[in-house]
matplotlib code that plots the C-alpha trace (Angstrom):
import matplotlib.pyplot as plt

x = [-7.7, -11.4, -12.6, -10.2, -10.9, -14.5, -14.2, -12.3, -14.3, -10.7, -8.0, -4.9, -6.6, -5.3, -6.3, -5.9, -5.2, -7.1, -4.7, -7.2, -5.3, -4.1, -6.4, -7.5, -5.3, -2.2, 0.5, -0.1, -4.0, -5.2, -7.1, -9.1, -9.9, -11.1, -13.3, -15.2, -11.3, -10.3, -13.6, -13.8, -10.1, -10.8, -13.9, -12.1, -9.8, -12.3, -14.2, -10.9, -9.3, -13.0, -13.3, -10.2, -11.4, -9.6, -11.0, -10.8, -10.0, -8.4, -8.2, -5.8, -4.2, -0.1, -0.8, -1.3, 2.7, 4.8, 2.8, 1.7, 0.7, -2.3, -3.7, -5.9, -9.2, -10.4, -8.4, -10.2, -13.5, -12.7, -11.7, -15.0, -17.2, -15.4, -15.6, -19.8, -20.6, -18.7, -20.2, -23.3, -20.2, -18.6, -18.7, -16.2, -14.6, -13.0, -10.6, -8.9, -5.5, -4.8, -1.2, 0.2, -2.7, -4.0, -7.1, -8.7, -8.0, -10.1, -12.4, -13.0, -13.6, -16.2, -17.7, -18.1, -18.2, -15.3, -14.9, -10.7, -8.2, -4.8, -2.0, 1.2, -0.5, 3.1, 6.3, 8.9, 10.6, 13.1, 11.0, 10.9, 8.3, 10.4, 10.0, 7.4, 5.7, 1.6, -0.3, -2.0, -4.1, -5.8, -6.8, -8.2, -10.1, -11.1, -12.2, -14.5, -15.6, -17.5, -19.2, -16.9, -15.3, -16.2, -13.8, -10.6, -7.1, -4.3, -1.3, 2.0, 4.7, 7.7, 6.9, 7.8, 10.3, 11.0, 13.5, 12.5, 14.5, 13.2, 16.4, 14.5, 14.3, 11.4, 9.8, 10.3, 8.4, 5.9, 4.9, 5.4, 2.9, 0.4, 0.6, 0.3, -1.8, -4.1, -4.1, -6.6, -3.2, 0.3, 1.8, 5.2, 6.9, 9.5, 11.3, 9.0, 5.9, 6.3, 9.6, 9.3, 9.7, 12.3, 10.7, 13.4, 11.0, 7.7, 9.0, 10.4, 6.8, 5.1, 7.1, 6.7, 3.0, 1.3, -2.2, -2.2, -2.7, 0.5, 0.7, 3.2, 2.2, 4.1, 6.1, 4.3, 4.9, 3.4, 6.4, 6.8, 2.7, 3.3, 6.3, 4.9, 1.4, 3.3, 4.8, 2.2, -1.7, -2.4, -1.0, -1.9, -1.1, -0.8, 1.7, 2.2, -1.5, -1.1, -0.1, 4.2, 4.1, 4.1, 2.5, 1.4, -0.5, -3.6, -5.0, -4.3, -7.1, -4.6, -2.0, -5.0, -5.9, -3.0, -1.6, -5.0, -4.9, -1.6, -2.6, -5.4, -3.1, -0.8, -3.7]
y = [16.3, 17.3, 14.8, 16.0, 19.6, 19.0, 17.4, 20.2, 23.0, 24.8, 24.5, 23.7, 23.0, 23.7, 20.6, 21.4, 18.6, 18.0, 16.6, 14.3, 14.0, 10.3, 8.0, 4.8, 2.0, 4.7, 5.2, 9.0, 9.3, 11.2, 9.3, 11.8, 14.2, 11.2, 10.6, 14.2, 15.9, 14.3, 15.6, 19.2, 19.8, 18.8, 20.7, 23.6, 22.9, 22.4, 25.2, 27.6, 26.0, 26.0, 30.1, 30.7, 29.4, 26.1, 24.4, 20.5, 19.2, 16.0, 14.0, 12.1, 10.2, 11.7, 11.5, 7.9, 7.4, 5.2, 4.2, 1.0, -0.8, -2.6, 0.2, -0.6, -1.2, 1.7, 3.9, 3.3, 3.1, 6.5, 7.9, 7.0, 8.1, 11.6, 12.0, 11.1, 14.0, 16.4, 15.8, 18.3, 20.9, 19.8, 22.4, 21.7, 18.0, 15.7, 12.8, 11.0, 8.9, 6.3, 5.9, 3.8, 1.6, 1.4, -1.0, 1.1, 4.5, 2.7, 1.3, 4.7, 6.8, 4.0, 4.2, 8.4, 9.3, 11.2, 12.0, 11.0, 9.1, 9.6, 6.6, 5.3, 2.7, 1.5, 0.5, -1.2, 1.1, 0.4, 2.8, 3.6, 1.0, -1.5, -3.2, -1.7, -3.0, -1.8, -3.7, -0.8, -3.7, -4.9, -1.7, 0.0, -3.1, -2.8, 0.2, -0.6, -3.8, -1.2, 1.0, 3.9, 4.0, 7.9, 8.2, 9.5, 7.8, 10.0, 8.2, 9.3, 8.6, 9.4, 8.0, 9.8, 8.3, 5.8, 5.6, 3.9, 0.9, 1.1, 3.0, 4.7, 8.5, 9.7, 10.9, 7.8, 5.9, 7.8, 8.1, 4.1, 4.2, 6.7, 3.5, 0.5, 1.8, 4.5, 7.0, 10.0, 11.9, 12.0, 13.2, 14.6, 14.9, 15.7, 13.1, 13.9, 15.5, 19.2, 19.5, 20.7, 18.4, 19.2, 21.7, 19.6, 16.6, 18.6, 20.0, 16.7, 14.8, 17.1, 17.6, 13.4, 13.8, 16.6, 15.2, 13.9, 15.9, 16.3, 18.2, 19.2, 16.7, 18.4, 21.3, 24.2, 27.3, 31.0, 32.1, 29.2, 28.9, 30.4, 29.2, 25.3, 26.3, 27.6, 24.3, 21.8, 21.1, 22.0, 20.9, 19.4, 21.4, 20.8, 22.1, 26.0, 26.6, 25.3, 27.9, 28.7, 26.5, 23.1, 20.0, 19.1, 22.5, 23.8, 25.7, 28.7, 30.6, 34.1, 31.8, 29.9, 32.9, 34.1, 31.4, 30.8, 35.0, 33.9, 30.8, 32.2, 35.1, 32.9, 30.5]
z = [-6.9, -7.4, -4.6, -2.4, -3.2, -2.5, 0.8, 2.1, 0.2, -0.9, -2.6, -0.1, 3.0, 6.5, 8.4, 12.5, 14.9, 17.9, 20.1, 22.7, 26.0, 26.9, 26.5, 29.4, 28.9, 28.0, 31.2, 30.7, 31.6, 34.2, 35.7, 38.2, 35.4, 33.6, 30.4, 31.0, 31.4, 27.9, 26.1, 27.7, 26.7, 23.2, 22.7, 23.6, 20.8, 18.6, 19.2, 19.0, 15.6, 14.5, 15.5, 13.7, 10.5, 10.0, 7.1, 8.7, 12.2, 13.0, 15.9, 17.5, 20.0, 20.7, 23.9, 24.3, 24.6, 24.5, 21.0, 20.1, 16.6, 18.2, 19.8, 23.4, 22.9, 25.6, 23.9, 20.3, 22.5, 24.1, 21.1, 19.4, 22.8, 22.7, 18.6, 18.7, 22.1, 20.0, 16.4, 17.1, 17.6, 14.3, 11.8, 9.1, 7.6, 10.2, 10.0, 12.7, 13.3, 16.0, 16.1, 14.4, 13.9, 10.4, 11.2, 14.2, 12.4, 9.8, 12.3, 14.0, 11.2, 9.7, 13.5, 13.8, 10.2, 9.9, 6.0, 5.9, 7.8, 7.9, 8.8, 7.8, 5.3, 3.1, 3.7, 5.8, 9.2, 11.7, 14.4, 17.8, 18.5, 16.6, 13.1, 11.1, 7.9, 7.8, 5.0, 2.6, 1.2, 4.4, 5.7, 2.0, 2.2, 5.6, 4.6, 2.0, 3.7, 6.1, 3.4, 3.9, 0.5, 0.9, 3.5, 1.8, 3.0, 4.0, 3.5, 5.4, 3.7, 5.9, 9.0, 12.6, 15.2, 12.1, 9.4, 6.5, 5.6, 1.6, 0.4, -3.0, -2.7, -1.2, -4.3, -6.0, -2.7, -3.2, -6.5, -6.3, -3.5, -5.8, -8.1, -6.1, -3.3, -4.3, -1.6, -2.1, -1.0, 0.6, 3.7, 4.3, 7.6, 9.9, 11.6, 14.9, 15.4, 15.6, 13.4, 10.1, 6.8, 4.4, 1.6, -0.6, 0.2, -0.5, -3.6, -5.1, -3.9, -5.3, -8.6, -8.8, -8.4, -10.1, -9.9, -6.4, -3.2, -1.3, 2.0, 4.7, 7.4, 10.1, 11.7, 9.5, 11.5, 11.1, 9.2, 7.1, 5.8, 3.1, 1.8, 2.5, 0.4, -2.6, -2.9, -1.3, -1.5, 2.2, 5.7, 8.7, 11.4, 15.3, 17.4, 15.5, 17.1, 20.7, 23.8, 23.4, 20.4, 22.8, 21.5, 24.8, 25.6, 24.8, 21.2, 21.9, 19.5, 19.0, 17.8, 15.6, 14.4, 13.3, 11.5, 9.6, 8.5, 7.0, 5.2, 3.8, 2.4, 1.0, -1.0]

ax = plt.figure().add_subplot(projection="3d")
ax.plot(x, y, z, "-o")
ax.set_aspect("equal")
plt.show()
């Protein structure tokens, strides 16, 4: 808890997701906006979460549907280009995710620096994108095979558009995951991006492990904040702050605002 705790600089964290728009090698890029469309768009992100007083920015790649496990190599070369001509506009923690790829999410945060990564890392999932089993071991070693032990692994463990075929409770999962795999902390979610996880879930994680960082992964809305930060260590948030609520839109920095005056009430 007291790594974590420094990383972040605060107790309970909000951690804002900069959605990048889809990505070359994805069916949904834009190709006459280009590279300079996909940066722009996020540094306007950026620099609205970042006004409104989030404590850590992520970024990502949702846009790059349908997802892949092996993620294109454009994409993870995009991602990385976009990342490093925004880092002089950086001004609190940052972590990334390319879904669902543990080995580039390593790969890229060992490449810009980012100080925490987040992934589905354990477990076996009948999913969207078909059978899914990542390999915790490969990619903490991965990891520390590039000198970015530092770099603090988020692990997620109720996957999106997935159902996990381990039938244990959740709780049980993982606080066997704590054990076996070591996470610097644990992500609950919804069964999509956007949609809320159960508070059942966050409160039986977290009753299962007191001494490890567990946050609400998604669907954490204005009038919900508080509720999900008397029972978790922090959220990642992503959809609540974009224009009408959308995933797909733009930050939308009243929105941003808003929900961060209300987080930092309830902390």
């Amino acid at each position: 808890m007291a790594t974590f705790e420094k990383v972040f600089g605060t107790k309970k964290p909000i951690i804002a997701m900069v959605h990048l728009g889809a990505l070359p090698g994805a069916p949904l890029y834009d190709a006459d906006a280009g590279i300079d469309g996909i940066l722009e768009a996020a540094r306007a992100d950026l620099e609205a979460l970042q006004a409104a007083g989030v404590d850590a920015v992520m970024f990502g790649n949702e846009n790059d549907r349908p997802y892949e496990f092996d993620v294109d190599k454009a994409s993870l070369a995009t991602m990385a280009a976009v990342i490093g001509r925004l880092r002089d506009d950086i001004t609190v923690p940052f972590g990334v995710n390319v879904l669902w790829d543990p080995m580039s999410t390593i790969a890229l945060a060992a490449a810009t620096g980012a100080a925490f990564c987040r992934e589905i890392f354990t477990g076996t999932y009948a999913s969207d994108m078909g059978p899914w089993t990542p390999d915790a071991g490969a990619a903490m070693r991965y990891r520390d095979r590039l000198h970015r032990s530092d770099c603090l692994m988020l692990y997620n463990v109720s996957a999106e558009f997935a159902d996990s075929l381990d039938r244990r409770p959740l709780a049980d999962r993982a606080r066997s995951a704590v054990f076996s795999s070591i996470p610097d902390a644990v992500l609950v979610s919804g069964a999509i991006t956007g949609e809320a996880a159960r508070m059942e879930d966050l409160e039986a994680v977290k009753a299962a492990l007191p001494h490890t960082p567990v946050l609400a992964n998604t669907g954490v809305k204005h009038d919900t904040v508080a509720d999900v930060l008397a029972l978790a260590d922090g959220c990642v948030v992503g959809s609540s702050l974009k224009v009408d609520g959308d995933t797909w839109n733009a930050v939308d920095p009243d929105r941003a605002k808003d929900f961060m005056d209300r987080a930092k009430a309830a902390r």
